[in-house]
Backbone bond lengths (Angstrom), bond angles and torsions (degrees), N, CA, C in turn:
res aa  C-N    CA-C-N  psi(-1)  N-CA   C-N-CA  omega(-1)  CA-C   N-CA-C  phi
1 X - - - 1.460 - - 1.522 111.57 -
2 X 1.478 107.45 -34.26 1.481 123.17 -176.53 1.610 105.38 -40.29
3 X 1.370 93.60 -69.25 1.652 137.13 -166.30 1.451 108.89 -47.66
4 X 1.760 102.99 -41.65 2.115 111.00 -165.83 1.681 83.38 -86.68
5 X 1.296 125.23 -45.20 1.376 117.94 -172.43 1.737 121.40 -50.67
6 X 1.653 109.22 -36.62 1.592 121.18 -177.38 1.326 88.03 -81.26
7 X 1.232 150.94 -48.53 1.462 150.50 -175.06 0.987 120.15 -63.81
8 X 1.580 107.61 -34.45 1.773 108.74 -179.17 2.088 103.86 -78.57
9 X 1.417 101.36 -31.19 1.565 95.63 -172.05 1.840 107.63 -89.75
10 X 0.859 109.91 -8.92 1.533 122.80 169.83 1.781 106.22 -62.07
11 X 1.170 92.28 -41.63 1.813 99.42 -164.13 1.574 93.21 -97.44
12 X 1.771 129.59 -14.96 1.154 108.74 172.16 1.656 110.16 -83.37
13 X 1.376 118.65 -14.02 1.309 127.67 -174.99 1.543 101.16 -59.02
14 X 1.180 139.85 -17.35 1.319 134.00 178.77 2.012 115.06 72.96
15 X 1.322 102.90 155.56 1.514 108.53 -174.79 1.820 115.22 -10.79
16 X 0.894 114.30 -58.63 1.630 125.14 168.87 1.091 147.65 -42.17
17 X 1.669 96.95 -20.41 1.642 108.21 146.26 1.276 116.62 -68.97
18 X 1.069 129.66 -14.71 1.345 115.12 -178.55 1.675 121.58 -84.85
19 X 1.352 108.07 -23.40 1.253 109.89 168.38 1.696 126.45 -59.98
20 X 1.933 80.09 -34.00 1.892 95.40 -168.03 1.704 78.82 -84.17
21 X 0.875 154.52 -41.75 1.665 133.45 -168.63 1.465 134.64 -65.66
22 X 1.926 88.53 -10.00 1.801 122.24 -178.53 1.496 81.45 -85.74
23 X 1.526 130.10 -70.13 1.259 115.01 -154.58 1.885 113.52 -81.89
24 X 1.203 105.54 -3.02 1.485 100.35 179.25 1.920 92.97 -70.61
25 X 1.445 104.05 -51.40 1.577 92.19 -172.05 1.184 126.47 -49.72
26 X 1.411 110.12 -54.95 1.405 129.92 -172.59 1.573 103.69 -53.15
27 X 1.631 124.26 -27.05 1.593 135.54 178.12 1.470 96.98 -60.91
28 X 1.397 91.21 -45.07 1.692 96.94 -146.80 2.369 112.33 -83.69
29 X 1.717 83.64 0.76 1.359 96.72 -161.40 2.097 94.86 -100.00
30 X 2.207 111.77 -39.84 1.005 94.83 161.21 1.469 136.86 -84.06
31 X 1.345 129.99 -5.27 1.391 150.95 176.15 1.811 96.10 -61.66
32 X 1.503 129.41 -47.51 1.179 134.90 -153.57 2.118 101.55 -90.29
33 X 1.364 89.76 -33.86 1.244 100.39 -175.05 1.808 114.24 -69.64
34 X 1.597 100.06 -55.13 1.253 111.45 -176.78 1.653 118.54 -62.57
35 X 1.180 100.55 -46.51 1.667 119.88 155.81 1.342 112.15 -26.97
36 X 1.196 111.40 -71.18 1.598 125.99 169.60 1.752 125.96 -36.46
37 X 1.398 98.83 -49.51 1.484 123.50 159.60 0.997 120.25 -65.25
38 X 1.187 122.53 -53.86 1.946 110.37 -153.90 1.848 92.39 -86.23
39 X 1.428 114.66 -26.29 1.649 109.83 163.05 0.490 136.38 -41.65
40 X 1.726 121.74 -38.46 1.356 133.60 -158.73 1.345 119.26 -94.86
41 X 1.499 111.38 30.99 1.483 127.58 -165.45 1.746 109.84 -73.84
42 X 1.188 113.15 129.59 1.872 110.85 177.43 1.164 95.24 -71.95
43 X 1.302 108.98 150.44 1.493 131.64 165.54 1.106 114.15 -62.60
44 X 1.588 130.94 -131.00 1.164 123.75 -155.25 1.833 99.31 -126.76
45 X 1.668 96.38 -40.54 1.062 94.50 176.29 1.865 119.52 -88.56
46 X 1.472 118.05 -11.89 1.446 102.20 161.75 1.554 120.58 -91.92
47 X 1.409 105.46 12.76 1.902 105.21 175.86 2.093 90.48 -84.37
48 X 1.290 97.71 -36.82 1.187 98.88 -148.51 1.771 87.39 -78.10
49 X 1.012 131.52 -44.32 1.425 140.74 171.06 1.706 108.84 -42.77
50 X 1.298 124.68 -49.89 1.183 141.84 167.87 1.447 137.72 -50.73
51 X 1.400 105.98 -45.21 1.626 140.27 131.48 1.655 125.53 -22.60
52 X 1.614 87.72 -67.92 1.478 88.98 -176.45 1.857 106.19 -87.88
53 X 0.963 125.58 -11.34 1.600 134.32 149.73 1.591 118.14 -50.68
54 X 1.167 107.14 -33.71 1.475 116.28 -161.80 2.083 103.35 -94.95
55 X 1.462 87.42 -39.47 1.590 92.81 171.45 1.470 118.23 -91.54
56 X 1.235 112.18 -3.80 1.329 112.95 -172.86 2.304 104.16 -85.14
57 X 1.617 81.43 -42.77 1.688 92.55 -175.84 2.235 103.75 -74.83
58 X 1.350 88.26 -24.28 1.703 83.53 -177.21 1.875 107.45 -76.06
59 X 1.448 108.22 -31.18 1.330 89.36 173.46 1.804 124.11 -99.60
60 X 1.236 104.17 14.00 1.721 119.88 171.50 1.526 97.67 -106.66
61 X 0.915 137.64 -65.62 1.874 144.53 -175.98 1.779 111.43 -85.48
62 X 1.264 107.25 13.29 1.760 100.00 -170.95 1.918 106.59 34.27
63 X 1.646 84.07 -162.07 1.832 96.06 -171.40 1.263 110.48 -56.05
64 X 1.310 124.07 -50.23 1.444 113.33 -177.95 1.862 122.82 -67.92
65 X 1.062 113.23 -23.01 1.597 106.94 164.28 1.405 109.58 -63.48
66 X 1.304 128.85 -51.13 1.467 145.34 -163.32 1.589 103.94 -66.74
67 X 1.510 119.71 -47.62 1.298 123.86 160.09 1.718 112.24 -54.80
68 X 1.265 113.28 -56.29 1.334 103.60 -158.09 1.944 94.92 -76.16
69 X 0.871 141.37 -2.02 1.744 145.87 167.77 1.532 103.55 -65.83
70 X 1.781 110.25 -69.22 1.299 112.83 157.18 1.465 135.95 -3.88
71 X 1.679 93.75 -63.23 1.514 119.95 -162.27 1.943 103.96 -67.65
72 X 1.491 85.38 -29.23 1.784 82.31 -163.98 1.874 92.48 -115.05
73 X 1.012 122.47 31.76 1.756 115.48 157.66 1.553 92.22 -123.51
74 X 1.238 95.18 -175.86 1.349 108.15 174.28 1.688 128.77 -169.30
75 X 1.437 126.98 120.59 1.494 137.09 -153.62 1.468 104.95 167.68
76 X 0.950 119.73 -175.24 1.052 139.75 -157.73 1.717 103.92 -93.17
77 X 0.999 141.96 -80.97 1.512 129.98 122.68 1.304 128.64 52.63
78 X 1.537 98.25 -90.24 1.484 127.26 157.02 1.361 123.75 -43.18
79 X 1.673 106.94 -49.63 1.499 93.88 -161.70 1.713 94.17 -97.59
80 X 1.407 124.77 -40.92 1.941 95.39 151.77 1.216 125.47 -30.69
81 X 1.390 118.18 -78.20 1.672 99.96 -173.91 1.003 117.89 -49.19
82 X 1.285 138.50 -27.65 1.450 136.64 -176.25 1.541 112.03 -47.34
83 X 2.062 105.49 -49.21 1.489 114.14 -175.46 1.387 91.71 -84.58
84 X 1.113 147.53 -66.69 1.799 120.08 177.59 1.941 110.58 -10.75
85 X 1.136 89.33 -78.85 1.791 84.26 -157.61 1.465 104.44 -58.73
86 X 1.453 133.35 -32.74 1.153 117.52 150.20 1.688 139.51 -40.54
87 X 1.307 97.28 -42.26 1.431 115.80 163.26 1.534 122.16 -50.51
88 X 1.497 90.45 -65.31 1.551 97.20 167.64 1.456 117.45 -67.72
89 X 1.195 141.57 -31.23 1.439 116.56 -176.70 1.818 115.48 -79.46
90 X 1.582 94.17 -5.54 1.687 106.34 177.19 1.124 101.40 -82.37
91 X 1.373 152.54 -16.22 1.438 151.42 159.33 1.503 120.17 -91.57
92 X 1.379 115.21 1.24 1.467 109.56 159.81 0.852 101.40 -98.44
93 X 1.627 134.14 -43.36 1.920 113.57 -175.75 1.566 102.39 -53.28
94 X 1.099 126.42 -42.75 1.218 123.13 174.69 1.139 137.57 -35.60
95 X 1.354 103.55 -14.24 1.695 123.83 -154.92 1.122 125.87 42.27
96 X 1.507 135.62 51.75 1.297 148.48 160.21 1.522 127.65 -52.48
97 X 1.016 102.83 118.04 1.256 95.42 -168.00 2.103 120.14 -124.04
98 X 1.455 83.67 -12.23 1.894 91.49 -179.45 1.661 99.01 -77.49
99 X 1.075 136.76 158.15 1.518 135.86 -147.25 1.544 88.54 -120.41
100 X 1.920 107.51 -38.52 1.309 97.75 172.96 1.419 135.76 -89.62
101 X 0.691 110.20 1.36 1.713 133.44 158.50 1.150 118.08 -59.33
102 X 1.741 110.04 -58.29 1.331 93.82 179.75 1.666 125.30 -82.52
103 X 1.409 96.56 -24.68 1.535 115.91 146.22 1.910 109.79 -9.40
104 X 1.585 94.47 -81.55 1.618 100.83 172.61 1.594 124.82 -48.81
105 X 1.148 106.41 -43.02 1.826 117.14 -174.40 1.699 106.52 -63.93
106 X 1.169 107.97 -67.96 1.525 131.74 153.69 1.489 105.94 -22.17
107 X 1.582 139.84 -41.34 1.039 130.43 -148.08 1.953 74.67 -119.97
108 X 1.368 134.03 -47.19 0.786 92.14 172.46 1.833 140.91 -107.84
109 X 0.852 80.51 41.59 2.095 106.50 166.50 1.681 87.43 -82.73
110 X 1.314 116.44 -47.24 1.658 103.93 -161.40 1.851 111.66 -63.88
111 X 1.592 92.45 -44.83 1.430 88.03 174.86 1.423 124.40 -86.94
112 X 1.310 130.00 14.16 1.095 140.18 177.09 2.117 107.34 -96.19
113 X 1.527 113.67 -56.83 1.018 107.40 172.61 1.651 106.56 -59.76
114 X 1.174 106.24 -32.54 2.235 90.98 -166.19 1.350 118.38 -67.36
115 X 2.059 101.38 -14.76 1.435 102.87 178.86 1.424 108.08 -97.91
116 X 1.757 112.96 -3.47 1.947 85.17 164.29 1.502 106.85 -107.97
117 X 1.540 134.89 7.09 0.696 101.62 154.30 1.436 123.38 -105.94
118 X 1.206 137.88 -3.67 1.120 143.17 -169.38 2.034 100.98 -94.63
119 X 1.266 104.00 -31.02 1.971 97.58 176.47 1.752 89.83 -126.27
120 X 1.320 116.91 82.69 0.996 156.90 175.01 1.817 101.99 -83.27
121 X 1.128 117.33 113.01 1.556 97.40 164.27 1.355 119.56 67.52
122 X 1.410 118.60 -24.74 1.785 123.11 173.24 1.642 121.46 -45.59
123 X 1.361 99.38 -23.43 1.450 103.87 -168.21 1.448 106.01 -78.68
124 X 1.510 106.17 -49.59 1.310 117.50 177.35 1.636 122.01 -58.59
125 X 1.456 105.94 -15.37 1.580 119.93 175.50 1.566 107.18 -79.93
126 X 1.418 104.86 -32.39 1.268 107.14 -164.79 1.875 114.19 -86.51
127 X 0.843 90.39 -26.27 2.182 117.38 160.83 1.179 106.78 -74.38
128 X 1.342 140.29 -10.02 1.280 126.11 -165.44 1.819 82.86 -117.00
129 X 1.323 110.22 -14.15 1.384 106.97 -177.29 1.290 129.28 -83.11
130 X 1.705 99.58 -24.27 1.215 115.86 -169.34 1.874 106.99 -106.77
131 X 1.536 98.29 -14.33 1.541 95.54 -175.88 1.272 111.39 -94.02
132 X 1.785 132.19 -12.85 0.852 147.91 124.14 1.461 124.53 26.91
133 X 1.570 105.10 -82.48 1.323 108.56 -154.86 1.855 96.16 -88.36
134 X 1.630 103.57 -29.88 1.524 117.46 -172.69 1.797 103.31 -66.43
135 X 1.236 99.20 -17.55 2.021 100.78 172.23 1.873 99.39 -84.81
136 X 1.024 111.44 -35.04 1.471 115.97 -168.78 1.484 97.73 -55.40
137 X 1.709 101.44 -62.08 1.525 108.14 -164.68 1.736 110.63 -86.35
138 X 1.201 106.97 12.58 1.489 103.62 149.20 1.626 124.31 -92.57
139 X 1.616 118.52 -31.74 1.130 119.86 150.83 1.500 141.95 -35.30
140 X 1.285 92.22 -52.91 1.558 119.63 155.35 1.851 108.35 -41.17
141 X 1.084 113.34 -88.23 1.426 117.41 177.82 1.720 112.22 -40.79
142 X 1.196 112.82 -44.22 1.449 107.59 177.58 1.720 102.09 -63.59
143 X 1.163 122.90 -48.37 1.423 109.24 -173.40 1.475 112.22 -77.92
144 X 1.294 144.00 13.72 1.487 135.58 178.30 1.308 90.05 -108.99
145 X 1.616 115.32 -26.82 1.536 107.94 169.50 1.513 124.18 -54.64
146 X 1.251 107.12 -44.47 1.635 119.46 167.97 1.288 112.76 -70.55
147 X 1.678 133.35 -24.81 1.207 126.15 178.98 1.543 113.88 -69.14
148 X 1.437 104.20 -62.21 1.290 112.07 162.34 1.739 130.22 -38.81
149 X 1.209 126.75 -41.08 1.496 152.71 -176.35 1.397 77.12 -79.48
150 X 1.573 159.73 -86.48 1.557 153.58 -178.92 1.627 96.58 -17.67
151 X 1.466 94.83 -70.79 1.654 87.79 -151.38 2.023 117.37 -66.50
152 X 1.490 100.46 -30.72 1.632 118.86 141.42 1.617 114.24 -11.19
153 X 1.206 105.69 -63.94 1.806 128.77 -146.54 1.497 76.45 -93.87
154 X 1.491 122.35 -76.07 1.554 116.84 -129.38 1.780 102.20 -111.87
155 X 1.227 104.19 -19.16 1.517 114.01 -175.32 1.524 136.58 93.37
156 X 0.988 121.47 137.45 1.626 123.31 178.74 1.176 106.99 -5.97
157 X 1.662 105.22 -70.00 1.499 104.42 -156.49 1.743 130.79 -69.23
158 X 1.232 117.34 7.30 1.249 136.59 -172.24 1.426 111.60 -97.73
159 X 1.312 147.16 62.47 1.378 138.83 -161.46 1.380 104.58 -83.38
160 X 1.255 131.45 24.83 1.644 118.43 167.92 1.629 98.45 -120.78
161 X 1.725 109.93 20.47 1.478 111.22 173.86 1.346 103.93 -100.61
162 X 1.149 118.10 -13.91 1.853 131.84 -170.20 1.618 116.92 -108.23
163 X 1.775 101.17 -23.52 1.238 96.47 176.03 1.566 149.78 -62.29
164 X 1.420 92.76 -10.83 1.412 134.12 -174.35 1.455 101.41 -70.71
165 X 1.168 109.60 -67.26 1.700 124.49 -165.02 1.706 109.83 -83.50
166 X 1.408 101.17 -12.75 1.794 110.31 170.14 1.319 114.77 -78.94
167 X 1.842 114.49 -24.59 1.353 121.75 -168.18 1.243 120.69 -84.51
168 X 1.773 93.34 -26.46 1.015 111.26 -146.59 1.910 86.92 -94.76
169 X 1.408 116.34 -25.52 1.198 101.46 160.09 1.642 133.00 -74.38
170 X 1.513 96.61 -25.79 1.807 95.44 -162.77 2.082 92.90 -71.41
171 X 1.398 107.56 -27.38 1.620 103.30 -171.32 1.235 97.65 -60.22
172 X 1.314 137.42 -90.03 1.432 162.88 -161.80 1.558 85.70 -28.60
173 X 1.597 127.39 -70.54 1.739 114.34 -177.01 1.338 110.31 -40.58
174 X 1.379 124.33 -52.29 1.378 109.27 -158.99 1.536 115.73 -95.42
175 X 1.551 94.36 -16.34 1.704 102.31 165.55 1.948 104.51 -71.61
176 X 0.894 130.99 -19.86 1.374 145.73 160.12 1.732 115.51 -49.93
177 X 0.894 114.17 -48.59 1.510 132.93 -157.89 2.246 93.93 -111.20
178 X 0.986 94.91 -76.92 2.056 80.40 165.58 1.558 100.58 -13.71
179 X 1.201 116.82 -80.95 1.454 136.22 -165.97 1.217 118.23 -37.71
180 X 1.757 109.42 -58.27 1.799 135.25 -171.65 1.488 97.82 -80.05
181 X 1.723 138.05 -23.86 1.451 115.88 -168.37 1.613 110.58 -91.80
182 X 0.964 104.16 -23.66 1.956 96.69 -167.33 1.803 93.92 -117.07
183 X 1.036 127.52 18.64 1.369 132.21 144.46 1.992 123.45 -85.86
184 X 1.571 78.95 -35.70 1.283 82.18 -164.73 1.907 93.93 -81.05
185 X 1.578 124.44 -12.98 0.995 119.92 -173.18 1.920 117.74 -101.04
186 X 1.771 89.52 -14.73 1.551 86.04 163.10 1.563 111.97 -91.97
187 X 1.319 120.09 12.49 1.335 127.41 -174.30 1.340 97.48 -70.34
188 X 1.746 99.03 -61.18 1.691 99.55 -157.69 1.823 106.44 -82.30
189 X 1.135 108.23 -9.14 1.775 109.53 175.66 1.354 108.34 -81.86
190 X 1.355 128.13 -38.18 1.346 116.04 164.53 1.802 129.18 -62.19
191 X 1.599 89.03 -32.99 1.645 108.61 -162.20 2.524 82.83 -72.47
192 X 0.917 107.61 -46.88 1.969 117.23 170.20 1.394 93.11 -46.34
193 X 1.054 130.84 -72.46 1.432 160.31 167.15 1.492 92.22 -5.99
194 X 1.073 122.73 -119.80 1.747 145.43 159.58 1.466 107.61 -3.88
195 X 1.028 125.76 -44.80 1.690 131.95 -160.05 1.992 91.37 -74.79
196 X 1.808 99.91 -60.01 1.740 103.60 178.09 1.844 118.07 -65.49
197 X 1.141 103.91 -26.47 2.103 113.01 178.89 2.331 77.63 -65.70
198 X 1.007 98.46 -85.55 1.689 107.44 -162.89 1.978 104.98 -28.72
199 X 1.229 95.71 -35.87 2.148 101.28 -171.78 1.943 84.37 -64.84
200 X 1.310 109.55 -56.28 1.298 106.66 -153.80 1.215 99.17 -69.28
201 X 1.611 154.32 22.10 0.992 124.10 -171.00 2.198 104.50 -156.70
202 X 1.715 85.32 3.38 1.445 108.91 -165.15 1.855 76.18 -71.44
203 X 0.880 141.50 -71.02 1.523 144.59 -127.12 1.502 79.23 -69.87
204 X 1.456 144.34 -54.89 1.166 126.36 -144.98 1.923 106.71 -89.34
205 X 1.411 108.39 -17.02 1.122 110.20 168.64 1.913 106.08 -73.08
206 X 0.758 117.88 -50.17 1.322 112.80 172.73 1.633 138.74 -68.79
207 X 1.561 89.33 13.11 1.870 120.35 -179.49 1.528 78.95 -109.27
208 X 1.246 126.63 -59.19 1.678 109.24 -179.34 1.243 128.19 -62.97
209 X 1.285 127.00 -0.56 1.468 140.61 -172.38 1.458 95.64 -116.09
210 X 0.748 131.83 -20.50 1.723 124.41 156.83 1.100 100.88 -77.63
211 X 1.170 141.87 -74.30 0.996 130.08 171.94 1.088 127.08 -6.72
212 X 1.292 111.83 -83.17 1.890 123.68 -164.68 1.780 92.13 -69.77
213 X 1.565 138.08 7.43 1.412 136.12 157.95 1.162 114.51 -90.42
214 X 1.321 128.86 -21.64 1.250 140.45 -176.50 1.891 103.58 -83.10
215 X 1.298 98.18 -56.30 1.885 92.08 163.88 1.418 122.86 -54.83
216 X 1.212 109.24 -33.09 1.534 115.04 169.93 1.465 127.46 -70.96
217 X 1.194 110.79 -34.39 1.596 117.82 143.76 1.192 131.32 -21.54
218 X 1.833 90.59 -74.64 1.332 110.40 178.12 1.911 111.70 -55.73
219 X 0.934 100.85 -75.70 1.655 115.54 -161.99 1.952 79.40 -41.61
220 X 1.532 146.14 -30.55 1.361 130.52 -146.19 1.793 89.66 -84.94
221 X 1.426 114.59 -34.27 1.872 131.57 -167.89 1.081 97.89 -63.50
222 X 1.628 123.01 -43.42 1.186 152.96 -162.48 1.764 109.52 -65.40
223 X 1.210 93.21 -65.57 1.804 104.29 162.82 1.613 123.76 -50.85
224 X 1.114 94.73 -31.88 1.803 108.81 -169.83 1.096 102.90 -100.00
């Protein structure tokens, strides 16, 4: 009975539920995903385990071992260092040569990869949060349009000629707002979320960026 009742008011909500039933999923598909991700954060001792994996293969296999390690793990971790050594080998063709310069570039590759992969899709959570209620209250308007167009046709005095287009507004608002409140609230707990995973994991990306400056050192002594 539960089930014909959500089905029966779904279909009284008119064309416009269907948009809000595209974006409830699609809410409900990055909330599950990101969740999944920003959890899956290493502790202290496998960032730090990971680290010394990552520097251990970059100075036995240079950049391309260290990339191709990258390529086949996977975390958060991984896919920073990945854009570091990319980063960095885009400033040696360059011929770079100030240490603090690349220092800066290096530092910001770090915060640039942690924000696409770590706020991944957030934006699109956050549009689905805000467009939400503006689909609701267009529903709304479409059904007073039909209420009105009832009473037009059949007249005031008939209230089961209006009821249709009244229902069909009050659903769509609050089917609007279902949608826009706990999106818009796993928005900002994930978006908290991402900012503390990135603090905890900034220091060890920036132990690998010394790093890969410290080879650059070398290989510069090396030249000379």
């Amino acid at each position: 009975m539960e089930q014909n009742f959500l089905v029966d008011q779904f279909f009284k909500g008119g064309p416009i539920m269907w948009p809000l039933l595209l974006c409830l999923l699609i809410a409900l598909a990055i909330i599950i995903e990101r969740l999944w991700r920003l959890l899956a954060v290493p502790g202290e001792e496998e960032a730090e385990q990971q680290l010394n994996e990552a520097e251990e293969v970059l100075k036995s296999q240079g950049e391309g071992g260290a990339v191709e390690l990258f390529r086949q793990g996977s975390g958060v971790l991984n896919f920073i260092f990945a854009a570091l050594v990319k980063r960095y080998d885009t400033l040696v063709l360059e011929n770079r040569t100030d240490l603090e310069d690349m220092r800066q570039e290096l530092i910001l590759a770090t915060e640039e990869a942690g924000e696409m992969y770590l706020g991944r899709l957030l934006n699109a959570l956050g549009t689905i949060g805000v467009l939400s209620p503006l689909m609701g209250l267009l529903g709304t308007i479409m059904g007073m349009i039909n209420a009105f167009d009832a009473i037009a046709r059949a007249g005031a005095g008939d209230p089961a000629a209006v009821a249709s287009g009244i229902s069909e507004a009050l659903i769509t608002t609050a089917s609007g707002l279902i949608v826009a409140i706990p999106t818009i609230i796993f928005h900002r707990y994930l978006s908290g979320r991402a900012e503390k995973v990135f603090k905890s994991v900034e220091l060890y990306c920036h132990a690998f960026a010394n790093t890969l400056l410290v080879r650059f050192q070398a290989s510069q002594r090396e030249a000379s």
